[in-house]
C-alpha positions in Angstrom: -16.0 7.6 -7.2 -15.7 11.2 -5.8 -12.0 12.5 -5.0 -13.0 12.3 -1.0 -13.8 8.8 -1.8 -11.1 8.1 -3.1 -8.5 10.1 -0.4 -10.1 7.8 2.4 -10.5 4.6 0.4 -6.5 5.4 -0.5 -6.1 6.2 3.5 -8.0 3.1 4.8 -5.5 0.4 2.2 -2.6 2.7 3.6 -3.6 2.2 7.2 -3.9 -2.3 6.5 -0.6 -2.2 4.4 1.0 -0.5 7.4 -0.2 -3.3 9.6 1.1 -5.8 7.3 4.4 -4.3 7.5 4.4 -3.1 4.5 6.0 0.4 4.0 6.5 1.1 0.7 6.5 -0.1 -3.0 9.3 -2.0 -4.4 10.3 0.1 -6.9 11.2 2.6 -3.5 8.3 4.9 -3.7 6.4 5.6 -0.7 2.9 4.3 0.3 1.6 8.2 -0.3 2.7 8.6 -3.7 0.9 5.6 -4.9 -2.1 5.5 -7.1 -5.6 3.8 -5.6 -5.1 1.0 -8.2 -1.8 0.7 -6.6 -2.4 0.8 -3.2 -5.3 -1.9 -4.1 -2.9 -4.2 -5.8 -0.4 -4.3 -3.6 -3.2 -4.5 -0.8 -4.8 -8.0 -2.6 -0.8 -8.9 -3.4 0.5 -9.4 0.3 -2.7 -10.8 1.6 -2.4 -13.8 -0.9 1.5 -14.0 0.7 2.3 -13.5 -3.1 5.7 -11.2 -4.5 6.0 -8.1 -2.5 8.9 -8.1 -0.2 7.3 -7.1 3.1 9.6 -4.3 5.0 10.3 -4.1 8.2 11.0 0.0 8.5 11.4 2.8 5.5 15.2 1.9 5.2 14.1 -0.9 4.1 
């Protein structure tokens, strides 16, 4: 996969965990500073309603 590939495949899984309420990790780093893999984990995560606290706002 080419790096602009990647940037917007990384941009669109940003844009649906946003919409799920989900605004960051929870180990407290931000959706930008995660990896593909983890923005795709966490992506497949909260759509099976499995571990990942959802968050309401970044104060969390």
């Amino acid at each position: 996969m080419a790096f602009n590939e990647i940037e917007q495949r990384k941009d669109e899984l940003k844009e649906k965990l946003l919409k799920m309420g989900y605004f960051k990790h929870p180990d407290g780093r931000q959706l930008y500073e995660l990896s593909l893999s983890e923005l795709e984990k966490a992506y497949k995560t909260i759509k099976r309603g499995d571990v990942f606290e959802q968050q309401s706002n970044f104060g969390g």
